[in-house]
N, C-alpha and C positions, 0 to 999 in steps of 0.2 A: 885464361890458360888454354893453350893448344895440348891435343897429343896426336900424334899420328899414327895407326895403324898398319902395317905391311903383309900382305896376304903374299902367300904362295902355294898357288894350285885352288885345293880345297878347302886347307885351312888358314883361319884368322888368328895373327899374333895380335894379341892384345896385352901381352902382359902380363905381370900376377895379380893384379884388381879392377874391379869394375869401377868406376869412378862416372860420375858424372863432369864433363868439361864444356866448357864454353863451345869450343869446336873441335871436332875429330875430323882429319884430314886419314882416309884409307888409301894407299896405294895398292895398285890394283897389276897382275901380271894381262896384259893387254889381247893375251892368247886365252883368256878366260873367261866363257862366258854361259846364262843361261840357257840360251836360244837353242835348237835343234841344230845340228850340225850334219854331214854325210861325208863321207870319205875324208873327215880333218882332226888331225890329231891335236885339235884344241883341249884344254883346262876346263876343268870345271870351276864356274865362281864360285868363290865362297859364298858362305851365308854368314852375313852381318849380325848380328845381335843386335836389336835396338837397345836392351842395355849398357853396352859399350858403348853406344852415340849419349848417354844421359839421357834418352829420350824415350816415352811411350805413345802408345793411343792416343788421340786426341789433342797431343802437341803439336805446334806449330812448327816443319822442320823446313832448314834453307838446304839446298844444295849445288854447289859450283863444281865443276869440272877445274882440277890441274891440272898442271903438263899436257901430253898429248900422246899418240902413238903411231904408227904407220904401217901401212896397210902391206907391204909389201918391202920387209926388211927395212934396214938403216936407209936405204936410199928410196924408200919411199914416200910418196906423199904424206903430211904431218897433218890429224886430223882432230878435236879432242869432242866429237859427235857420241854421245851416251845415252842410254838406255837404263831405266830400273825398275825394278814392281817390288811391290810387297810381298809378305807371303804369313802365314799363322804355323810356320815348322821353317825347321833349317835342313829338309829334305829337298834335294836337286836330284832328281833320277837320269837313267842316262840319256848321253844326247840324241841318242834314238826316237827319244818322244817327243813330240810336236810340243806338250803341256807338261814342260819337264818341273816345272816350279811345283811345289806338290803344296796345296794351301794358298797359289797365289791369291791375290785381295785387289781390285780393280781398286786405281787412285787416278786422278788426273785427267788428261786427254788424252787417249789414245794413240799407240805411235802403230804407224804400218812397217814392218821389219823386212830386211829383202831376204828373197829367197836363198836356198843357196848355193852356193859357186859351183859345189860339183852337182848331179839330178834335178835343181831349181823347185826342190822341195822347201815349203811353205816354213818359216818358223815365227811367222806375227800368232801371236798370242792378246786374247779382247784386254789384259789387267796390266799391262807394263807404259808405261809414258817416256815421255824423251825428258831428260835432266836438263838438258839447254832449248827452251824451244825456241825457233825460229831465231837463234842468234844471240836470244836474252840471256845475260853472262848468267842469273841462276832461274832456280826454281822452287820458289815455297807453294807447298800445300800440307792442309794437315795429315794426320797420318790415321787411315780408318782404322776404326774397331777391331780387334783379332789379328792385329797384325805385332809379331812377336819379332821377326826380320827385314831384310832388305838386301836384295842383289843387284849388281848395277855389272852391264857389258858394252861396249864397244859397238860402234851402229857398226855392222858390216855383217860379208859373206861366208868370209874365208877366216880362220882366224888364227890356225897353225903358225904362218909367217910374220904375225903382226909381231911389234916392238914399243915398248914402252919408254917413253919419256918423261919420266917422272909421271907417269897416268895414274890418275885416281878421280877419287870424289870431295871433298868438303863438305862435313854435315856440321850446320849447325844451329842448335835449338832456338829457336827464334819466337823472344819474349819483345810486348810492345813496350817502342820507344817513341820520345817526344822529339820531334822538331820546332822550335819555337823563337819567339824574336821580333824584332821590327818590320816594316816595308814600306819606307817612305815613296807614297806616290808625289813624286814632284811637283809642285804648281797646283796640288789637288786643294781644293777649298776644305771638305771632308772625308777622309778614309773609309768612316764608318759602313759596314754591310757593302763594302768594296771588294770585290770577288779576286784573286790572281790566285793563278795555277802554280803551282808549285809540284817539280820535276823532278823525282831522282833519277839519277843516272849514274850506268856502270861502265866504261868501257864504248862509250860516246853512244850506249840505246837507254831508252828511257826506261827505268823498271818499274815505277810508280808514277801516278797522276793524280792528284790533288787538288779541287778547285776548293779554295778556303777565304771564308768572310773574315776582312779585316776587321778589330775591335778598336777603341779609342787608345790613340796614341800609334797606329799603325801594325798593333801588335798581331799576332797570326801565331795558331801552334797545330800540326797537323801530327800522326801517331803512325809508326810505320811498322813491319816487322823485317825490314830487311836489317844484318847484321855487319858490320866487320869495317875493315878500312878500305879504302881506294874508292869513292864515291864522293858524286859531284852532283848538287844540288841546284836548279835553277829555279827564278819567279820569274813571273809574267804579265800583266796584268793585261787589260783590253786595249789602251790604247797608251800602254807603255812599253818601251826594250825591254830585253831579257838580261837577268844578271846572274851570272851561274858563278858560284863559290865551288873550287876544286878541293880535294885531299881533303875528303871530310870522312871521319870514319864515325859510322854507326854502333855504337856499343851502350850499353843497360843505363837507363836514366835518359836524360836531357840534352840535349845537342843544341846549342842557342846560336844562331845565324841571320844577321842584321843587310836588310836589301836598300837598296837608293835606287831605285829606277826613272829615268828618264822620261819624260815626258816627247807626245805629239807622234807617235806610229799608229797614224786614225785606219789604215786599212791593211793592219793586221801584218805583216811582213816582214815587222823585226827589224827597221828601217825606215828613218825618214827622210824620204824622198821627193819629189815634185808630184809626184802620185797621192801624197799628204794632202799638197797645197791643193790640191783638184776636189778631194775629197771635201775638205775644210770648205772652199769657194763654192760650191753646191749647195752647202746648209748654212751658208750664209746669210745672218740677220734673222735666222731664225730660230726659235726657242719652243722648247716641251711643248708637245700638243700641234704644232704646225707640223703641214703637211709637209715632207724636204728637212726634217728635223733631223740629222744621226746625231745620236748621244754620245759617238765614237769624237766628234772633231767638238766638242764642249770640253776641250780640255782642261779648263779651269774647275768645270761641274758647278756653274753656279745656272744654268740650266740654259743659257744661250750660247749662241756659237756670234761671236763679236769679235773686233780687234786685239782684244789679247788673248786669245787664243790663236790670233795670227801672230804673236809676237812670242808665246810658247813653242810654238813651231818653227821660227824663226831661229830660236836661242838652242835648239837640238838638230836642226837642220842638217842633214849628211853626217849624223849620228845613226851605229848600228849598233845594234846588241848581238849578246853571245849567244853562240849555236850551241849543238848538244856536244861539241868535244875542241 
């Protein structure tokens, strides 16, 4: 179940009960924010309740950025760059003060915040992290001790002029789930204690990594906490393409996704190329324990690199696998 919440100004509609839901989507007015301001007639954020998110202390929480805003009216650049910290009160004093969060609670990595537009006075604060880092569509961390709230603002300067496009956050409590299933290595004599990586991805960046031994029968189950739909999942192996399954949505329990991967990409590339064949011809006629041995061109795995490993190579030849989008 979704709900979503709508702030304006300082305070938070929520509704007439606190409920616990899968995910709370807050829409946020884009001119509001915690950070120290000077000569700008920005909003004060609201202070979120973690109990309106279903969530406390020590839970696992995800968060994505919606919509977007801009920095400078309707005809500005559209940006959806966020900021949030915790705090143990739902007191925002005013924007006069550098450390307006009263209670804030350090979580994450630390974001540097710019100064601002008007005097180039300071408003980074040591306890607030960035919601998307570096491009990653979300952000789970857990949520420290003593913290009762959560504010989230707009990376920027100036904040009077911004606009909101459908801007907000998506919070949502984030319980582990299974990924699990087949991965046939093609041509392979044994799967067993056979290592592929296994990728999720959001929005064509990877948001998880995964290196997971395969069991009898090819089977493989790795445990994630990322939640929701639109996620694309890829395996890997060492010296196989990549096979990424799209429109996969994360939700409570079990998510089963069955891989075929190709055989003979001995040097890594996602691609079998004549750069294979080079590779292969190098460790040729040799076996475990020789000098000139890769275990990469042993395509077969029966622990020599011989003729039909040149005819595995042969039968994927100018075969690629898939990228992250």
């Amino acid at each position: 179940m979704n709900k979503i919440i709508r702030t304006w100004g300082g305070i938070v509609g929520i509704g007439c009960c606190q409920l616990a839901f899968a995910q709370v989507v807050v829409l946020q007015d884009a001119r509001a924010t915690y950070l120290r301001v000077n000569n700008d007639a920005a909003l004060d954020a609201p202070a979120i309740a973690l109990t309106s998110l279903g969530v406390a202390p020590g839970n696992v929480l995800q968060m994505e950025v919606v919509g977007d805003f801009s920095r400078q009216g309707t005809g500005g650049v559209r940006i959806d760059k966020t900021t949030a910290v915790f705090s143990s009160s739902a007191v925002l004093l005013s924007g006069t003060n550098l450390n307006r969060v009263q209670g804030a609670i350090d979580a994450g990595t630390d974001i540097a915040t710019l100064n601002t537009w008007q005097g180039g006075l300071s408003t980074d604060i040591a306890q607030d992290f960035e919601v998307n880092p570096n491009a990653v569509p979300e952000r789970i961390l857990q949520i420290p001790a003593g913290s009762t709230h959560i504010f989230f603002s707009p990376f920027d300067d100036f904040f009077e002029d911004n606009v909101s496009f459908g801007y907000g956050v998506r919070f949502t409590k984030a319980v582990s789930k299974s990924i699990k299933g087949t991965c046939n290595l093609q041509e392979y004599i044994d799967p067993i204690n056979t290592f592929v990586t296994v990728e999720i991805i959001k929005r064509g960046v990877v948001v998880e990594s995964q290196m997971t031994p395969l069991t009898v029968g090819g089977n493989y189950t790795i445990f994630t906490l990322h939640t929701g739909p639109g996620y694309s999942v890829r395996a890997k192996g060492s010296h196989w393409l990549a096979q990424r399954i799209d429109n996969v949505t994360l939700s409570s329990g079990m998510v089963t996704l069955n891989f075929d991967l190709v055989n003979g990409d001995i040097d890594r590339d996602n691609a079998v190329t004549i750069f294979d064949y080079v590779e292969l011809s190098t460790s040729f006629d040799k076996g475990i324990g020789e000098n000139g041995f890769n275990a990469n061109a042993d395509l077969d795995g029966d622990g020599f690199v011989s003729i039909f490993d040149y005819l595995i190579l042969s039968n994927s030849f100018d075969h690629v696998g898939d990228e992250l989008s």
